[in-house]
C-alpha positions in Angstrom: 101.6 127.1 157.0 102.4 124.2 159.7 105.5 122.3 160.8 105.6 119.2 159.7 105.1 115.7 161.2 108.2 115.6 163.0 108.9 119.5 163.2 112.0 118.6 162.1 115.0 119.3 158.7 113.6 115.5 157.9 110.7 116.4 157.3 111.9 117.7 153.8 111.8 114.7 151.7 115.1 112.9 151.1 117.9 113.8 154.1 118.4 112.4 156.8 120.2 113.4 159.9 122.7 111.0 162.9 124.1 112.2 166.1 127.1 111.0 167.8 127.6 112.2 171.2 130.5 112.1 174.1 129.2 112.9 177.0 132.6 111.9 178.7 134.4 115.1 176.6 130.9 117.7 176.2 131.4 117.3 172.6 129.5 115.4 169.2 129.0 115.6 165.8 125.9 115.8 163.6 125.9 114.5 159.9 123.0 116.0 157.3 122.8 113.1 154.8 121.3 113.0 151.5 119.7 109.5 150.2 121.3 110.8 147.3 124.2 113.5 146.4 122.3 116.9 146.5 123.1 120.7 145.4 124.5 122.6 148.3 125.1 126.1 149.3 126.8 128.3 152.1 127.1 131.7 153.1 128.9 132.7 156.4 128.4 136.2 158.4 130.5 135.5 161.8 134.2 137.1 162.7 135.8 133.2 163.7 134.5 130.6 161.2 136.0 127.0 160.9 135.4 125.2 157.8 136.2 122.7 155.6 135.3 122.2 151.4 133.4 124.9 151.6 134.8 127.2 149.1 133.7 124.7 146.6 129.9 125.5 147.7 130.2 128.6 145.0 128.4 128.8 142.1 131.3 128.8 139.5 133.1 125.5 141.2 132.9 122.2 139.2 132.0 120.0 141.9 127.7 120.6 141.5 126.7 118.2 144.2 127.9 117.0 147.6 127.7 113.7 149.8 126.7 115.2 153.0 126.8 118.2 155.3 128.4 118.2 158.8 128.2 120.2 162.0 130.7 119.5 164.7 131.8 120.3 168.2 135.8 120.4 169.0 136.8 123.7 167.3 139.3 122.5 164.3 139.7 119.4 165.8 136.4 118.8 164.8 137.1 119.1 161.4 138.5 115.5 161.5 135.1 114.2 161.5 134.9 114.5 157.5 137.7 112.9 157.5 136.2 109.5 158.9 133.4 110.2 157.4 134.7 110.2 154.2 136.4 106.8 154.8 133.2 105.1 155.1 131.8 106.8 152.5 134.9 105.6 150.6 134.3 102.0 151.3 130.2 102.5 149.7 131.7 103.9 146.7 130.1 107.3 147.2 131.7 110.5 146.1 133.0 112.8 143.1 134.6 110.2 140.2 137.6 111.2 139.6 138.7 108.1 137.0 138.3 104.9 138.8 138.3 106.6 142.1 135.5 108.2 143.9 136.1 111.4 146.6 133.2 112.3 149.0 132.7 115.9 149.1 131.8 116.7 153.0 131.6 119.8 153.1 131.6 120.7 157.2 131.7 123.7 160.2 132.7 123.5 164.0 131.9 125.4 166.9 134.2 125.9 169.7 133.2 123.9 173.0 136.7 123.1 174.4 136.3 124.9 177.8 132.6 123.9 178.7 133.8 121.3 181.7 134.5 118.4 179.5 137.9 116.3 179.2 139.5 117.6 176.5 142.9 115.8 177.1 142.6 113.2 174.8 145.7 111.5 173.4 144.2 110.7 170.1 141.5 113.2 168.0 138.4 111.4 168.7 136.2 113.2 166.1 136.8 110.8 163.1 135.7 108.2 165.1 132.5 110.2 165.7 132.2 111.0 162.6 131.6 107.7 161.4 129.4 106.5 164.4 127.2 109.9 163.7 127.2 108.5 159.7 126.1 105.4 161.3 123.1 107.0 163.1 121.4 108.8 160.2 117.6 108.1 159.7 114.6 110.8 160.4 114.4 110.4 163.7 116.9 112.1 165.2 117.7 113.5 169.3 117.8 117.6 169.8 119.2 119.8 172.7 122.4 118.2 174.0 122.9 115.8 171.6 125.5 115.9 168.6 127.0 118.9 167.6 124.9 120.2 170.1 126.5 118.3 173.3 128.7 120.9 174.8 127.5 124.0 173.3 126.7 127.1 175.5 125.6 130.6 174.9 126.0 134.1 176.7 123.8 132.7 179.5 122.8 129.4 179.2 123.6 126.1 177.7 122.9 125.9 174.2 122.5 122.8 172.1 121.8 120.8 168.8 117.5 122.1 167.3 115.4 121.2 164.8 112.0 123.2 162.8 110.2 122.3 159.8 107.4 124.3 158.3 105.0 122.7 155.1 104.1 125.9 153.1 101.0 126.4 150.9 102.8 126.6 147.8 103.2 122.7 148.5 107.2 123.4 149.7 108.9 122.4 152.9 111.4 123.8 154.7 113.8 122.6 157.5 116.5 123.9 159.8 119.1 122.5 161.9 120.7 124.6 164.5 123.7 124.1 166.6 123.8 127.0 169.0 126.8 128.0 170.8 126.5 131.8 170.8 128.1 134.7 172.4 124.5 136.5 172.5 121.9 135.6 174.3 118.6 133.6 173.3 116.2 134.9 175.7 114.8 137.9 176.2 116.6 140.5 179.0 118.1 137.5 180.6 113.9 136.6 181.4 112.5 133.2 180.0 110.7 134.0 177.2 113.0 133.3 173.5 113.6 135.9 171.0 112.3 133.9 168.9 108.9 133.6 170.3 107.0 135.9 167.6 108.0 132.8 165.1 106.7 129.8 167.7 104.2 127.6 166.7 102.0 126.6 169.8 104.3 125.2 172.4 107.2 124.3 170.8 109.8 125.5 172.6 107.5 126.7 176.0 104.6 128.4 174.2 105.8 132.0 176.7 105.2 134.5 174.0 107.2 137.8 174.8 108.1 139.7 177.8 105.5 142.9 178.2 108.6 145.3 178.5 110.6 147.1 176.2 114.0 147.8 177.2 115.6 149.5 174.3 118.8 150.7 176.7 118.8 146.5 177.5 122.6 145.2 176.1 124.2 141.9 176.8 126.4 141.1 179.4 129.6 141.1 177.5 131.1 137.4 179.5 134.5 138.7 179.9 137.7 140.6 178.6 140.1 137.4 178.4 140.9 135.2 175.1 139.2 132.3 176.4 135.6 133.8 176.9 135.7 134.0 172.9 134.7 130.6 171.9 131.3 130.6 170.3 130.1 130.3 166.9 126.4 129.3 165.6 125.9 126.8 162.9 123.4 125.1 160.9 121.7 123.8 157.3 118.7 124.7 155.9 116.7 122.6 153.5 114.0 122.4 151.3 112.2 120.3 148.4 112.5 122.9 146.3 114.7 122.4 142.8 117.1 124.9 142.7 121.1 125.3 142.1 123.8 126.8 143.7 123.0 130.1 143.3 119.2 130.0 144.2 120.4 127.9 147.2 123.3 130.9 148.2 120.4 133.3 148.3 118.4 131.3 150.7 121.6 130.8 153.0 121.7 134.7 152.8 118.1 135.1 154.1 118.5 132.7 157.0 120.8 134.6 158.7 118.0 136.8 159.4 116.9 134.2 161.2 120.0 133.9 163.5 119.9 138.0 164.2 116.1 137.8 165.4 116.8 134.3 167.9 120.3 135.5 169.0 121.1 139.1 170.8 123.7 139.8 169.7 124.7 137.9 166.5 127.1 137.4 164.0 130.2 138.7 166.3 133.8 138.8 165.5 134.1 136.0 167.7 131.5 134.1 166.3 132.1 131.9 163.6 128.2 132.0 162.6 128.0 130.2 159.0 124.4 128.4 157.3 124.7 126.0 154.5 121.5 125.6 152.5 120.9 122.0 150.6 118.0 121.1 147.8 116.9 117.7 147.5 115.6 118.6 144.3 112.4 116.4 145.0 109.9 119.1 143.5 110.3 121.0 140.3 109.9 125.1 140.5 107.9 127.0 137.6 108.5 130.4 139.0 112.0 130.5 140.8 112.8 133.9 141.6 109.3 134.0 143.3 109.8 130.8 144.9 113.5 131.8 146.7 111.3 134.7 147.6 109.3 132.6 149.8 111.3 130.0 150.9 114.3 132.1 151.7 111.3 134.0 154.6 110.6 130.4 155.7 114.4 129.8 156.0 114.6 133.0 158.6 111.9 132.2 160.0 112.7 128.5 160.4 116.0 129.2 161.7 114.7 131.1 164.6 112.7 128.2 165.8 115.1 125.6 165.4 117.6 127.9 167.5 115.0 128.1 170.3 114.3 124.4 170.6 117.8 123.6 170.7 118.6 125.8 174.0 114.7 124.9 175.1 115.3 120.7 175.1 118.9 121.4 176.5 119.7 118.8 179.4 122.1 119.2 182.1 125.2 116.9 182.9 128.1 116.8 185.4 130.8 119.9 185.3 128.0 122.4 183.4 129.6 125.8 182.9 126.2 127.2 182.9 122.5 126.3 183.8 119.7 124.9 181.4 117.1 126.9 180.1 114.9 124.3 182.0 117.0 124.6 185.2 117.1 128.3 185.4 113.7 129.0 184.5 111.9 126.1 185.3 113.4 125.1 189.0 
């Protein structure tokens, strides 16, 4: 097993992935595009989730296949970013037929980052419009850290941020994640340096620190505060994968990476996170044994998901009004 070339969700053949990002209000969108519609999935585990279309992810829905997947800063005003999304797709003729008209299904989560120092006092939503420009941006190169959905997010100690893992399995598979982390746990270890996550690292991918030498099993978070507006967090991604499977193969998988979220994040899955993974096939490879094959892939998923969390506080980068330090700035100097 390896990352592949890019260590990234594009390396799975047949997505791609845009960023728009305000730097002006801390806040961006990221759009998870198929070159064509794909089979989609979603399971969510946190206490404050903010959706959109997503109930129509279940198995036993008639809609089978979706335009694209988004992940979004701006709490539910960042759910408006489908909604310009969708116009665009609109005017390319993408989406469900329904008669002579087509409806993109955008299926989409936020994450709340309306009190990380940014201006929030805007007099019109602005998310549509980054919506579109994200749609804009999609290829498989795409920025990580504090970039897209990624912009403003922050965690229990640091900021967080948009990340990105891929991992090429001997079974001839890929897997990809996408992260945006905005977390009321922490991603380090003990408030030290070193990631959770760092058992899953491959080489130096997000500092190469391994783990601390200590075990501190009466260790707990600092718990950031007692007041209403400490409680906006939530964690949020897509994994992806090759691999030909439905709904409910996919559903599994989304299951699984969760685990992935528990082992990067300390603690996870809160009532006031709104922690939710959707899981997408391109469908680019055919699967001969599938209950074996969700097997594996949905431990690639966890483990993938850890990773991607990781590099997305790791390539953080620090801006004007922070809340909180970098990874880099706190650690590094």
């Amino acid at each position: 097993m390896q990352p592949g070339r890019r260590n990234s969700i594009t390396d799975v053949t047949g997505f791609l992935v845009g960023n728009s990002t305000d730097n002006h209000i801390k806040s961006g969108v990221t759009v998870f595009l198929g070159e064509k519609p794909f089979v989609a999935a979603v399971h969510v585990m946190g206490g404050a989730p903010g959706t959109r279309e997503t109930d129509l992810l279940a198995p036993d829905r008639l809609v089978k296949k979706v335009d694209c997947l988004v992940l979004s800063g701006g709490s539910a005003f960042g759910l408006d970013a489908a909604s310009g999304i969708g116009d665009s797709l609109s005017q390319k003729g993408c989406g469900f037929p329904v008669g002579d008209v087509r409806v993109p299904i955008i299926p989409s989560a936020i994450l709340f980052d309306l009190l990380n120092g940014g201006q929030k006092n805007w007099t019109e939503n602005p998310y549509g419009n980054l919506g579109q420009e994200a749609l804009s941006n999609a290829g498989k190169d795409f920025q990580i850290g504090s970039f897209g959905a990624g912009t403003g997010a922050t965690t229990n100690n640091l900021k967080g941020g948009l990340g990105t893992a891929s991992i090429k399995l001997e079974s001839g598979y890929t897997v990809g994640a996408l992260m945006a982390v905005n977390s009321l746990g922490t991603t380090t270890q003990y408030d030290e340096k070193s990631f959770w996550a760092a058992f899953w690292e491959f080489g130096d991918e997000f500092g190469g620190l391994g783990t601390t030498n200590v075990i501190k099993p009466d260790w707990t978070p600092t718990f950031p505060g007692d007041t209403s507006e400490n409680f906006g967090n939530t964690t949020i991604g897509i994994v992806a994968t090759d691999a030909k499977l439905d709904q409910a193969q996919l559903t599994r998988i989304a299951v699984a990476a969760h685990d992935g979220i528990a082992r990067a994040i300390v603690p996870s899955h809160t009532i006031y996170d709104g922690d939710l993974i959707f899981a997408a096939s391109s469908g680019i490879k055919e699967v001969a044994d599938p209950d074996n094959v969700v097997f594996e892939l949905s431990d690639a998923a966890a483990r993938t998901v850890s990773r991607a969390i990781a590099r997305g506080v790791y390539h953080a980068s620090p801006a004007e009004n922070d809340t909180l330090p970098t990874w880099n700035d706190k650690f590094q100097g």
